[in-house]
N, C-alpha and C positions, 0 to 999 in steps of 0.2 A: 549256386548258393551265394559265391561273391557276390553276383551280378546283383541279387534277388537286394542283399544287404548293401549296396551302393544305392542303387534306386530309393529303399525305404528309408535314408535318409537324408533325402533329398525333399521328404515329404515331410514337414515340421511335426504334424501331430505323431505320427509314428515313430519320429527321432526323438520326440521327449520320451516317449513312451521306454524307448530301447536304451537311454539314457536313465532312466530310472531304475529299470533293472538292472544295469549294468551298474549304478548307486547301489543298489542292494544287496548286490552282488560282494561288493567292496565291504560294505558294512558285516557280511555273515563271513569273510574272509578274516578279516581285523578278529571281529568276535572269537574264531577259532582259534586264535592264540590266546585268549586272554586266560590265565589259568581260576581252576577252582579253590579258593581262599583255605588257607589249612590243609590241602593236598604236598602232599611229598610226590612231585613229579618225575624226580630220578630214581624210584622205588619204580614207579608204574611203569615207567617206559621201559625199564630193564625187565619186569616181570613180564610187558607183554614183547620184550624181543623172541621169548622164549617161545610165546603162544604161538607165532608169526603161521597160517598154514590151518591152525586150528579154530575154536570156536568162535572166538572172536574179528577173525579178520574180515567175514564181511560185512559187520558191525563194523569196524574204520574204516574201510572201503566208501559203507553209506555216510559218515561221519566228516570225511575231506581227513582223517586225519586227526581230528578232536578229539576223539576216544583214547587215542595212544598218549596224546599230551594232556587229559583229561583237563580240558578246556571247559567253560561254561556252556558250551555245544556241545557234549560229550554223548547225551541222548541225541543231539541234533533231532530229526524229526522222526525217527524210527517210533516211537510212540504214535503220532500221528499216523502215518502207514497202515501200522495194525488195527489202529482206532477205526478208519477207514473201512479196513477188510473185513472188521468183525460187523461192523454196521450194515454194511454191503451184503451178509451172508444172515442178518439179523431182520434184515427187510424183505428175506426170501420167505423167514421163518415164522417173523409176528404181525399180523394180519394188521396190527394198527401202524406200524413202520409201513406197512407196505400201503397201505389207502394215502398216508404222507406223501412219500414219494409219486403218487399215483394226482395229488394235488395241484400241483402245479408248482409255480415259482415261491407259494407260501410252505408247502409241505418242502422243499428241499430247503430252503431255510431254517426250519425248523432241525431238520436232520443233519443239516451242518450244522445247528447250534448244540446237540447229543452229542455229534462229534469232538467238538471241541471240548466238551466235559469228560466223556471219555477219554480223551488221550490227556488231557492233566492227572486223572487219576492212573493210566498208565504210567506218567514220566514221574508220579509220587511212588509208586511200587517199583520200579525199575531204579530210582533216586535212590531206596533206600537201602533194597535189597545189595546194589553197588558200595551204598557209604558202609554197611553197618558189615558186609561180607568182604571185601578187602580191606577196611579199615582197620579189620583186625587184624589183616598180615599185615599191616607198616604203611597202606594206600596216605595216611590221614600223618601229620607230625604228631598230632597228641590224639587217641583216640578217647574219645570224652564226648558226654549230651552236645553240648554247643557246638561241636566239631561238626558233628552227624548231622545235626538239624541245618547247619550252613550248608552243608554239600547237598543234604536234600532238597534245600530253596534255592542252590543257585542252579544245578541240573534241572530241577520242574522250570526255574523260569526261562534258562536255556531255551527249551525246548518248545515253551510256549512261547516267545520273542519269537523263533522260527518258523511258527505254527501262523503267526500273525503277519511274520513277512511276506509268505511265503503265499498269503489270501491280499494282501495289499500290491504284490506283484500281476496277480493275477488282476485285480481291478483296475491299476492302475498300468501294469505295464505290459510286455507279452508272453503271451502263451499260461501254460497252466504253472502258476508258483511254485505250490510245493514240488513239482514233478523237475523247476528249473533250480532250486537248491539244493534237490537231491544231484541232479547231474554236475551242479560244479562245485558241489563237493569230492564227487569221484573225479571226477577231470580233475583238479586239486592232484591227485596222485601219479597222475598220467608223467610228469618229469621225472619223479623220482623211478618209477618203475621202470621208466626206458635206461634210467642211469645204472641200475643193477642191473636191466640183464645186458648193456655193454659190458662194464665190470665182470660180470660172470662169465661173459660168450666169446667175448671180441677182444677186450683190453688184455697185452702180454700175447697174445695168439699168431701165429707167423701169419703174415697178409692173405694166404689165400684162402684158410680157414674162418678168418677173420671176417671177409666178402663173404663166406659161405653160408657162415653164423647168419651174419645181417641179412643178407637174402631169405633164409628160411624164417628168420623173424619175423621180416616185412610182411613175406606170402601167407604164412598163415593170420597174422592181423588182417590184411587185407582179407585175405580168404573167409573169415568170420566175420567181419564186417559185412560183405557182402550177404553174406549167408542171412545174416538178419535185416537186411533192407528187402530180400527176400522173402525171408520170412514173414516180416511185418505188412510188406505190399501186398501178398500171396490171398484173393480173394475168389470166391463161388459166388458166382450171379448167378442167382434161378431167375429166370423170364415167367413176369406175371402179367399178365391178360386180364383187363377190365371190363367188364360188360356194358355194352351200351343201355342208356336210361332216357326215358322221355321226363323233361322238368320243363315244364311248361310247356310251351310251343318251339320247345328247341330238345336238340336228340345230347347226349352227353355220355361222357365216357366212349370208352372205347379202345384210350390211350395202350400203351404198354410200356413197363416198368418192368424192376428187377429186384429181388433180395439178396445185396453181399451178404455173404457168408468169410467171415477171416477165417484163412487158413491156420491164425495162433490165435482162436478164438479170447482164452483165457491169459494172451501175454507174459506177464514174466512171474504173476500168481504163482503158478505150477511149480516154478525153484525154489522162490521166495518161500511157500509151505512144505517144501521136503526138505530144504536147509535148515528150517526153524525147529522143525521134530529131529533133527540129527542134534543140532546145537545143542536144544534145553537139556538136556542131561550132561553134556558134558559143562554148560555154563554153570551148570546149580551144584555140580561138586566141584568148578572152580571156585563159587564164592563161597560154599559151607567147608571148603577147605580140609575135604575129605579126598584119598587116596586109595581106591577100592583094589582089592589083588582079586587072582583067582578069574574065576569065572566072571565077573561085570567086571573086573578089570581089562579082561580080554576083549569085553562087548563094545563097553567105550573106549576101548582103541580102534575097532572097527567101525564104529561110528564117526570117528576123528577124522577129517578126508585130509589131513597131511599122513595119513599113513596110506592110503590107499593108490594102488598100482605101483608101487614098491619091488621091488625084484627079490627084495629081501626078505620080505614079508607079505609073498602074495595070497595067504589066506585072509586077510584084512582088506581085501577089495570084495569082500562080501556082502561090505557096506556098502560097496558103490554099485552092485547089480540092485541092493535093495531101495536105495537111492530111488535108479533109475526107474523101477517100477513103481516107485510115489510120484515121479513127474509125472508119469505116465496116466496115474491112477489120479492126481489132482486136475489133471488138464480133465478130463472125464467131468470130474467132480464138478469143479467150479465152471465151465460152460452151463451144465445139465442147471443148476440152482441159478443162473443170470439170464438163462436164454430157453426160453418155452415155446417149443413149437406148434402147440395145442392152443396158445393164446393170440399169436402170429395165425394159423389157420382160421380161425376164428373171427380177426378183425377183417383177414380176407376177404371169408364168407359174408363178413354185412355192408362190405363194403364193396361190395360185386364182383370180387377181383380171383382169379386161378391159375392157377400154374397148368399151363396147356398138358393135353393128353391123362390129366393128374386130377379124379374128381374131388370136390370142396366138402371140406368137415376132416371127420381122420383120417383119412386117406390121404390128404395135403399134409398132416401132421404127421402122418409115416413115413411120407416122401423125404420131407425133412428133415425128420431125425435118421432116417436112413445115410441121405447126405451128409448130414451136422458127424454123424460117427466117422464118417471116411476121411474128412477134410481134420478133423481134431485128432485123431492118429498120424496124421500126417505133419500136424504142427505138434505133436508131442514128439514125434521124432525128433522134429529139427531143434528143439527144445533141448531136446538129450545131448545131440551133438553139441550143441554150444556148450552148453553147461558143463560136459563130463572129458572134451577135449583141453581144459585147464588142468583138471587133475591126473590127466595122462602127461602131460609136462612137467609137473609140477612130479609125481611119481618118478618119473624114469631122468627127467633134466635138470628137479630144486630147480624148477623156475618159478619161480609163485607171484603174481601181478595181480592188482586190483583190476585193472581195466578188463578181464576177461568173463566168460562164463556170463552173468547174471548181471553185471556193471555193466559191461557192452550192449548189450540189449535194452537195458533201460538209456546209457549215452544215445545209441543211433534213434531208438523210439521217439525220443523227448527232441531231440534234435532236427527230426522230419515232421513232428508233428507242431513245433515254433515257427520253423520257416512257411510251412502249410498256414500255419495261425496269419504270419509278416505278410504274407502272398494274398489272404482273404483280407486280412485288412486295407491290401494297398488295392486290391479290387473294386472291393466299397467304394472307395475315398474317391478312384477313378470314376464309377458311378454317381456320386453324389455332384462329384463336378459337371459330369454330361448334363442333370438333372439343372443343376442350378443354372448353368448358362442356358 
């Protein structure tokens, strides 16, 4: 990876390139201190010391940290995200979304310009439901119209300034924008967290506990890291078989290719929509600033995943078996609606092409979804272990870190998939020179 990043800039266009993100980088850094005008920030940040574990923390996890200081980034681009997802799952569903995308370079244009409409009216319902629901416990010095309506325009434009960086990254500098603000924002965290769990493990601790601590820390970081370069590289090649064609007076085809298959089909999806049906009920009676006993009091403690795997309270990890069966059950989900294997057999079929011993039409389409089940079980596994091995720490050790579970996966992802981006582009560039001399 050094190697990779000394070479690329040694090469001008690519060093402006990484130079500018790395500008931009600076600027969404700066921005996340700047606070929101009429916010009482020593109100919020004590209220969410409180929170630390529950609803909200992987909301500042993706934030760098601007959520707690409720900074003019305070949505940062989590609006965006969703906007995204809901488009993404809206293209499977409305036939005129899907011819779009189905268009070329003018229909994804079009679908990123939806998008960005859609997530400003998220980050205006998200703005306000935050100004007008903790505003009234003390978030705001005076809570009043003017008050409300500043905190709504400076969060909407927050989040669109990052929505804008974050596509100007991507044109102008490397890799995917939004996917490189989201990561250093969580890397943002990455200091502090190592600095508590010394303080928690190591500092005050006789020397050889102290070694002992920091070893099992390192191992299992490493250990998970690992686990999702694994994960992420982890592919099924089906070998397909092309039939030969006469065009013209020449014979053609014949070749042989392959269909990956990811073994984490669906990515870090699957966490990201079982964390969000856990949260929204515990977020909407932290901002309607209700206190439920009884029966739904005992429900959203169990949904709350700082109580869960607890010693003290281990009927409250009932949340977390039922968690796991929504990772489970979205890795399923979101594959089956992004990935058609009746459409893929299909294109096979007119394009001469089969998967040996396996005949063309559905039968190639059973083959596949037969496959696509085994290999998506197998990354919802790995899914589960990462995601559910923080809240086994965090239960039995109060170790609670941004960087784990659902953060790690998207750091290593965005991280292999930049250097990947640095490495074709400096391929190119090598090409283009053979070319030109």
């Amino acid at each position: 990876m050094l190697t990779t990043l000394k070479n690329a800039f040694k090469i001008k266009e690519i060093r402006n390139k990484l130079l500018y993100t790395l500008g931009m980088l600076v600027v969404i850094r700066l921005g996340s201190q700047l606070p929101v005008p009429g916010v009482h920030r020593e109100y919020f940040s004590a209220w969410f010391t409180q929170q630390t574990g529950g609803a909200f923390e992987l909301l500042d996890a993706f934030t760098g940290g601007s959520f707690e200081n409720m900074s003019i980034f305070a949505l940062n681009i989590t609006p965006y995200i969703t906007s995204s997802i809901i488009m993404q799952l809206l293209t499977i569903a409305i036939p005129k979304l899907e011819e779009m995308q189905k268009d070329g370079e003018d229909g994804r244009k079009k679908i990123a310009s939806i998008t960005r409409y859609v997530t400003v009216g998220l980050a205006l319902i998200q703005s306000a439901a935050m100004a007008i629901g903790f505003g009234r416990s003390g978030l705001l010095q005076e809570f009043n119209a003017l008050n409300v309506i500043t905190v709504i325009f400076a969060l909407t434009a927050g989040s669109a300034f990052l929505m804008w960086v974050g596509e100007r990254i991507t044109e102008n500098g490397i890799g995917n924008g939004i996917s490189v603000v989201l990561v250093i924002n969580i890397i943002s965290r990455l200091p502090e967290d190592f600095i508590n769990l010394y303080r928690q493990f190591i500092q005050g601790e006789p020397v050889a506990v102290g070694v002992l601590a920091a070893v099992i820390i390192i191992a299992v970081v490493i250990g998970m890291i690992v686990l999702v370069i694994l994960l992420n590289g982890g592919t099924r090649k089906i070998p397909v078989q092309y039939a030969k064609k006469v065009q013209g007076r020449k014979m053609v085809g014949g070749q042989s290719s392959n269909i990956p298959l990811k073994v984490n089909t669906a990515g870090v999806i699957p966490i990201i929509f079982a964390s969000s049906l856990f949260q929204l009920p515990l977020v909407v009676v932290n901002l309607v600033g209700a206190n439920p006993t009884g029966v739904w009091g005992e429900i959203l403690n169990g949904m709350n995943s700082a109580n869960w795997v607890k010693p003290s309270a281990p009927w409250y990890s009932i949340g977390l078996v039922v968690y796991i069966v929504l990772i489970i059950f979205f890795a399923y989900f979101y594959t089956s609606v992004t990935f058609n294997p009746l459409e893929i057999a299909n294109n096979m079929k007119k394009q001469g092409g089969f998967i040996p011993g396996i005949r063309p039409g559905k039968p190639t389409s059973d083959y596949l979804s037969r496959i696509l089940n085994y290999i998506i079980f197998i990354g919802a596994c790995g899914l589960t272990i990462i995601g559910v091995l923080p809240f086994i720490f965090s239960g039995i050790f109060n170790a609670t870190v941004s960087f784990a579970g659902t953060s790690l996966i998207i750091i290593v992802s965005v991280i292999l998939e930049t250097m990947k981006s640095v490495e074709s582009q400096m391929l190119v560039r090598n090409y283009k020179g053979f070319l030109n001399d």
